[in-house]
N, C-alpha and C positions, 0 to 999 in steps of 0.2 A: 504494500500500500504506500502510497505516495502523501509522505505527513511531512506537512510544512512545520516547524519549528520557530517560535519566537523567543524574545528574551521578553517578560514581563512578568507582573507578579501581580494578581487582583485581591485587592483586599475589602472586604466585606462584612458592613457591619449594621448588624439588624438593632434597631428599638423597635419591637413591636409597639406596639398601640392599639390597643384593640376598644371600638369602639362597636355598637352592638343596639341593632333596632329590631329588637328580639318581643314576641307576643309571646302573653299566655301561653298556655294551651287553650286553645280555643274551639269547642265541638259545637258546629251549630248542624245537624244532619251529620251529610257524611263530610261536611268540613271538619279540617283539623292543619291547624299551623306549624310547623316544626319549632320546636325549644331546643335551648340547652345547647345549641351549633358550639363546634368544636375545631378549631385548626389546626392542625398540625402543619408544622415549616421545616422541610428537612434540606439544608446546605448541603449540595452535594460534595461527598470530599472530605467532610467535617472529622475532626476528629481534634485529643486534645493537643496535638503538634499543631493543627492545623483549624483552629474552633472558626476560621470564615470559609472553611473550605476551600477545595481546589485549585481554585480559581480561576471556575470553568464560566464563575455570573451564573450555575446553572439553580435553581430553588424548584423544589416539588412542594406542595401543596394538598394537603391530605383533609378535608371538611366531614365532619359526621354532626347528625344532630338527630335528635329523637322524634320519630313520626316521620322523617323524608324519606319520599321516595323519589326525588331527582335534587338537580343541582347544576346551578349556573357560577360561572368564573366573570368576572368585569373589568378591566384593567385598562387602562388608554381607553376610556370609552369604546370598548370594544367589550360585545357577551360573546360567550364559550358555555355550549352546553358540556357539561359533563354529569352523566346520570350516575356514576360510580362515586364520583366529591374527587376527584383526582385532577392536579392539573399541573403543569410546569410550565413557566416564564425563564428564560435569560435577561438579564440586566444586564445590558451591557454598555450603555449609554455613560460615557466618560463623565469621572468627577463623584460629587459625593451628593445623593437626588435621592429624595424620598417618594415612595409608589404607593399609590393606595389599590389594594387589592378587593374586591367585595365578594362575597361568599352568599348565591342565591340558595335557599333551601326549600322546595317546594314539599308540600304535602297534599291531600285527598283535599278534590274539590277546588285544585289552584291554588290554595293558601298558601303564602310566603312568608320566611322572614329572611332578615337579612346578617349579615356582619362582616366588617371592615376589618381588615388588618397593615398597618403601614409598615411598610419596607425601605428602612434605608440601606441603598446599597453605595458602597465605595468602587467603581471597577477603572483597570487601568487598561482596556481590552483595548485595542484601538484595529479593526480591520485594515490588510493591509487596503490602499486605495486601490486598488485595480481589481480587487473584489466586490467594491462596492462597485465602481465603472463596469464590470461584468454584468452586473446582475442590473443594477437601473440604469445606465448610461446615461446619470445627472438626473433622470423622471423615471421613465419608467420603461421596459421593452419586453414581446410579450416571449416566452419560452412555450417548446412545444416536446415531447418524445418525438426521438429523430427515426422514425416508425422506418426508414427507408434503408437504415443501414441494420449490421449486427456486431453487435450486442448492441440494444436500446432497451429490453428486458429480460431478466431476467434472475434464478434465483439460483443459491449458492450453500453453503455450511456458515453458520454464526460464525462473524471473526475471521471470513475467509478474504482471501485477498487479489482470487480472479475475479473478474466480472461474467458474472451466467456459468461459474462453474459447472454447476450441474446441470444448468438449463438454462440457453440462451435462443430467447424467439429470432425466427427468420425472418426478413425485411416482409414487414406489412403483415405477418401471420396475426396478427392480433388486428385482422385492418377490423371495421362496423362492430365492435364491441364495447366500444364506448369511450375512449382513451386516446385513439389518436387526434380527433377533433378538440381534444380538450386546450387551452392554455392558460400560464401561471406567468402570474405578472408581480414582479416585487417591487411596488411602489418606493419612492424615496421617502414618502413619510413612514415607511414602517407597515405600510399595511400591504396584504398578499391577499390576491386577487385570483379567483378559481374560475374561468369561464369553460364551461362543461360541455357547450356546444358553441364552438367558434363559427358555425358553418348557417345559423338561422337567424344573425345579427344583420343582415342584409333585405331591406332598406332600413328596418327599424330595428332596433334590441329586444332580442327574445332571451330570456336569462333561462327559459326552460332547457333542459338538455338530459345527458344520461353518462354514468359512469361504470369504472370497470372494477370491482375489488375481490376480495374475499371473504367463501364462507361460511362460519355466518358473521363476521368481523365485521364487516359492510352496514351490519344493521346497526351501529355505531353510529353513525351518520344518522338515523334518526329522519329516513324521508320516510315517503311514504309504502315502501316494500317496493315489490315487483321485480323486473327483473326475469334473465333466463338463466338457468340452474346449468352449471355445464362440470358438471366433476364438483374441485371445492371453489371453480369461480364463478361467480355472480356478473353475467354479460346486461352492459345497458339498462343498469339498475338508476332511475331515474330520479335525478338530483338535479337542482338550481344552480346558477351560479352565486356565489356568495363570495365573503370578506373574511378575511384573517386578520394576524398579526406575523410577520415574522423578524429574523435577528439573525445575529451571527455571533458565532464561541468560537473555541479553539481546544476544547479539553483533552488533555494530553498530546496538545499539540496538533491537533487533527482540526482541519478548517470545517465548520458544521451548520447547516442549515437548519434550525427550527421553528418549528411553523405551532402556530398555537389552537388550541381546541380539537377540531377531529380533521382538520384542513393537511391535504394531502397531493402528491405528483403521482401520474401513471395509474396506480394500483391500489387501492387502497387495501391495507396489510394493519391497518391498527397499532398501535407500540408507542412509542415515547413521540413518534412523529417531527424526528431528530433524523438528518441527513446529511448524512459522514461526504465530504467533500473529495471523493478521489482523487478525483483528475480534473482542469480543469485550463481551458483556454481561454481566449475574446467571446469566444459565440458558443462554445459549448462544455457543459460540465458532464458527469461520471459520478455521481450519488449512489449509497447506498444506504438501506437502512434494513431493524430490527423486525418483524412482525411481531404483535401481539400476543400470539403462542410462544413464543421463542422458539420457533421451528430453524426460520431460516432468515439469510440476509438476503434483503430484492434488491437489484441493480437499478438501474435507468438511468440512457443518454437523452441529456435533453439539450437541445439546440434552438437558436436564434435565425437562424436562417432561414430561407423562404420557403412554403408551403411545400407540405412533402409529398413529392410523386412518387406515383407507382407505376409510373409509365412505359407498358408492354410494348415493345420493338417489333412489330411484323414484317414478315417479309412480303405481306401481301397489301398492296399499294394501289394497284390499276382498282378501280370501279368497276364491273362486267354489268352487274344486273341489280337494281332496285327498283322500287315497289314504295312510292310516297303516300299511295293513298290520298290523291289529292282529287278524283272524282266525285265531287259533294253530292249527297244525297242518294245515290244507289248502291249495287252491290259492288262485291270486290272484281276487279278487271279480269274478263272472262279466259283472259291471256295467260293470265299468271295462277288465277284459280278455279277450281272445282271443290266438290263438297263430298262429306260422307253424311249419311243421310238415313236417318229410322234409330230403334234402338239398337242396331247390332244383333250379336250372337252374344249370350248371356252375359248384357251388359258391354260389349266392347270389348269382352275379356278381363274386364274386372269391377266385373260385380257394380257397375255405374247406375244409375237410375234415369239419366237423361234420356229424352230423344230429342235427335240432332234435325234441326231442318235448314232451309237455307231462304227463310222468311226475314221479311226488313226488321221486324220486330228482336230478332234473334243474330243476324249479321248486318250490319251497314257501314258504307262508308260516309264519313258526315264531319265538318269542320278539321278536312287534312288528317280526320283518322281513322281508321279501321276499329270500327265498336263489334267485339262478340260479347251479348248479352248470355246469360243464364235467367230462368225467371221461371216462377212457381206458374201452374197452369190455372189454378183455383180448384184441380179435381184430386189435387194426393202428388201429380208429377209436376215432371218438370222439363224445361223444350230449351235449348243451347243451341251453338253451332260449333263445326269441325271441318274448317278448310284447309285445302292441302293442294300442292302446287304439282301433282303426280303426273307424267307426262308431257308437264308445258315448261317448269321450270326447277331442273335438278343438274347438281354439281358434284365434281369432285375436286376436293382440298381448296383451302381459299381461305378467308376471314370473313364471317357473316355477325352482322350488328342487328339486331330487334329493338329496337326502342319500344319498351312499353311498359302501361299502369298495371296494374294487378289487383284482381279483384279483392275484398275485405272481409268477406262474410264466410261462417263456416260453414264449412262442406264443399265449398268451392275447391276445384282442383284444375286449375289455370296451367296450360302447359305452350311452351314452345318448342319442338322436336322436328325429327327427321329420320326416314323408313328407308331403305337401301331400295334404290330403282326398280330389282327385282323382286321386291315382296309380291307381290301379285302370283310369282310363277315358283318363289323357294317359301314363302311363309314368313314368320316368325318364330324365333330370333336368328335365324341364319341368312334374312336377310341384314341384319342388324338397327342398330336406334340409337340415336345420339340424344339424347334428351339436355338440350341448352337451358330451359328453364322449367322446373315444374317446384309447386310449391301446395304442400299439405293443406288440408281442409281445417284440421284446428293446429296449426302453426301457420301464423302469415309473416313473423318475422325474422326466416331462412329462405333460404333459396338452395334448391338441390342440382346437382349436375349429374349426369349418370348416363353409362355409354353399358349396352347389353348386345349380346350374342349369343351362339351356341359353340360348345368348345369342342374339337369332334378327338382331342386327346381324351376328354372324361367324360366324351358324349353327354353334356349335362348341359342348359342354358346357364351362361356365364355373365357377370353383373360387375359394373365398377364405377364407384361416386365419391361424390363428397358433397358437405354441405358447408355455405357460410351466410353471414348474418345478414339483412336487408329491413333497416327496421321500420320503414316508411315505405315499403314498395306500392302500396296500396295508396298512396298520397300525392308520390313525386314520380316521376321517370324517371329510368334509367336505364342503360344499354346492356343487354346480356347478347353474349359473344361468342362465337367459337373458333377459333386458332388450330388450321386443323391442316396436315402436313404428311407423308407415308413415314416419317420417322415422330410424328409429335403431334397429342392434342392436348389443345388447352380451353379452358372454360374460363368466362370473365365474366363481372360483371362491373361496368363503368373503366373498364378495361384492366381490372383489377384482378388476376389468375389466382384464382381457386383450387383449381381441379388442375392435375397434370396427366396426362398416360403418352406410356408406350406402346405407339403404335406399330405394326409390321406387316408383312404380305401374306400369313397365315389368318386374319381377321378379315372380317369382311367391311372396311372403314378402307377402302382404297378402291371405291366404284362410287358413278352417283347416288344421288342422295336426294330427295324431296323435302319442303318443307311441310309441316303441320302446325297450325293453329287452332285450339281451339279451349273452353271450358269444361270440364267434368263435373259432374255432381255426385257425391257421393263414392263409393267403390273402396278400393283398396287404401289410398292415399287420400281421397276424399271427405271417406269416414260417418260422422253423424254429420247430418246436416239443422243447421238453424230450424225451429220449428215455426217461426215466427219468418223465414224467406220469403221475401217479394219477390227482385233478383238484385245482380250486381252485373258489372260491367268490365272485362278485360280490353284498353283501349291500348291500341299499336299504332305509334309514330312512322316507321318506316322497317322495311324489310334491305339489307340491304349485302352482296356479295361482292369480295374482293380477291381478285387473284393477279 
């Protein structure tokens, strides 16, 4: 590890003062006020060689009182919930300045009391200047996870000294999980700045957004739940942007970032919320820190540099064939489509409940888009559409873009795919299926990728996907892709690769290929459907091939 060393010495010296606007006990119902609050102030370091401690400036803060069941921290006009009574500040502000600290106690019913403790501290800590120039450059400048390089996260053994020892994510592996949109801004006045979605501040400020942690550590934070469950992390767990405090130490010589209340970078992990300074240049640092288990230490590169791409390199550039959809008000261009039509053969082969027609009601093209409806019939079913470009416009290898909405409602099973030219004459899955986008009936916030065959090694139908997160597809556009090559396919979405395989001349992914659009209800990946379905609507921007 890379520990910067200074010559100082901080000395630190406490008059408490304890001043105290404490009730009763007070029972009106189920009110009741907490009494008796209680603080405890422990010097880090302290001992009797050493009774101002360390002198790291670092003070822990330990409140009990009788009847709470939460508790607020106040310092610099700044609240810090803390529901446990635990909280730590650095003092590190030169000279000898007295801090008033306040201690909220809540109890049943809201009832509060309160109590003040003042802190005089002596500190001689003085940042070098170019760390403070790093981090505000005089005001203020924003920080992001350098999500495009590696290591940017990742976690390790307590007190280790590589970054992502044990596990370091791969550029963008953590892309729409809640983290990389995020940015931390360390004001000059002292206060740290969490904007949780940098990307919906345009034209106006939306402070709503979502975060990435662990869990159950996450639920520290104190929003309102939610969130997708993936192993022990918590993806796009839905939080504001909000305000901090933070400072700078040096304990044992180690340059440290601390942020006050549950205020956190990347991931949140819970702990002292103390950030060991690795490494650190003009535009980027190398932070780690503790989790709250004490399992392990988390890494993260976070950087000042411009907007992180993930921008995928094709070799496929020429334009051949697209499909604008710019025919307002009738069907799809009879050039590029045809329909499948009825309910199929038991459900389509998977157990679906639609039938497909190719009425205005159910496909149109209308305002430069191509609309497939899904919609309840009023008798028990339900009537969609399933266009497919079979015969008039089919490819092999290229880059293909779909711009499109995705429908909301469950039970919907919105797919964008593609059937090997000769299904008609070899079947399924030995024609083979490239499925670019299909997304479950009760999950609308993934998107799955998935290429299937038949293997004639294990004579078995053969399957291979992957899924990644999309948590507004149903709201905004965006482009899902295939990157498809006789040595490589890839799957995107906003050109963002998800999905990778190995392709070769023993599959059947090296002949044309047709496209399909259309919506499902119900089935396999469909599932239960809404009881309460009117319909919804899957709208398509443009269809579009590139070789």
């Amino acid at each position: 590890m890379k520990k910067l060393k200074y010559s100082f010495r901080v000395f630190i010296m406490l008059a408490l003062v304890f001043t105290a606007c404490q009730e009763d006990d007070v029972a009106v119902g189920a009110i009741t006020a907490p009494s008796n609050i209680q603080v405890d102030v422990d010097i880090v370091g302290a001992d009797a060689a050493n009774p101002n401690g360390d002198g790291s400036g670092t003070v822990n803060f330990t409140a009990t009182a009788d009847n709470a069941i939460s508790y607020q921290f106040v310092y610099n006009n700044n609240t810090t919930s803390a529901p446990g009574g635990k909280q730590s500040y650095d003092f590190s502000v030169l000279g000898l300045n007295t801090y008033s600290v306040t201690v909220l106690a809540f109890g049943t019913g809201g009832a509060s009391s309160s109590k003040t403790v003042e802190v005089e501290v002596l500190s001689l800590y003085d940042p070098p200047a170019d760390l403070t120039e790093m981090l505000h450059a005089n005001s203020s400048r924003e920080w992001r996870i350098k999500a495009e390089a590696k290591p940017h996260f990742g976690l390790g053994p307590v007190g280790g000294f590589i970054p992502g020892e044990w596990y370091s994510a791969e550029p963008f592996e953590k892309d729409a999980v809640g983290m990389y949109d995020d940015r931390y801004i360390f004001n000059a006045d002292g206060t740290f700045t969490h904007i949780t979605n940098s990307t919906n501040d345009d034209p106006t400020t939306d402070t709503s957004g979502t975060v990435f942690g662990r869990d159950p550590l996450i639920n520290e934070l104190g929003g309102t739940g939610g969130g997708t469950a993936d192993g022990a992390d918590i993806l796009n767990y839905p939080f504001s942007d909000y305000t901090a405090q933070w400072s700078l130490g040096a304990p044992g010589g180690v340059e440290t970032l601390s942020l006050t209340g549950t205020a956190f970078m990347g991931y949140y992990t819970g702990g002292n919320h103390k950030y060991e300074i690795f490494s650190r240049s003009a535009n980027e640092m190398v932070l780690k820190t503790t989790d709250g288990n004490g399992e392990f230490d988390w890494w993260f590169t976070l950087t000042t540099e411009g907007e992180a791409t993930s921008e995928f390199e094709t070799a496929y550039t020429n334009l051949v064939w697209e499909d604008g959809f710019d025919t307002d008000g009738g069907a799809p261009n009879p050039a590029n489509w045809t329909y499948d039509i009825g309910t199929g053969t038991n459900g389509w082969g998977n157990n679906e409940v639609q039938t497909y027609t190719n009425n205005a009601e159910n496909v149109l093209v209308e305002g430069g888009l191509l609309k497939i409806t899904a919609k309840a019939d009023g008798s028990g079913g339900y009537t969609s559409a399933r266009i497919k470009s079979e015969g008039l416009q089919e490819f092999t290898y290229g880059r293909i873009d779909v711009r499109a909405k995705l429908p909301s409602a469950q039970g919907t099973w919105p797919a964008i795919w593609m059937l090997g030219s000769n299904f008609s004459t070899v079947g399924w899955p030995q024609s083979g299926e490239i499925d670019i986008m299909e997304q479950t009936g009760d999950d609308k916030a993934n998107s799955l990728g998935t290429l299937h065959w038949f293997d004639s090694g294990t004579n078995a139908n053969a399957s291979f996907g992957n899924t990644t997160a999309v948590s507004n597809a149903a709201s905004e556009f965006h482009v899902y892709s295939l990157d498809w090559s006789a040595d490589k396919m890839y799957i995107l979405i906003d050109n963002v690769p998800f999905f990778e395989f190995d392709n070769n001349a023993a599959l059947p992914f090296n002949q044309d290929f047709f496209f399909i659009l259309n919506i499902a209800m119900g089935g396999t990946l469909g599932g239960t459907i809404d009881p309460g379905f009117t319909q919804d609507t899957m709208e398509i921007d443009y269809v579009r091939v590139y070789q």
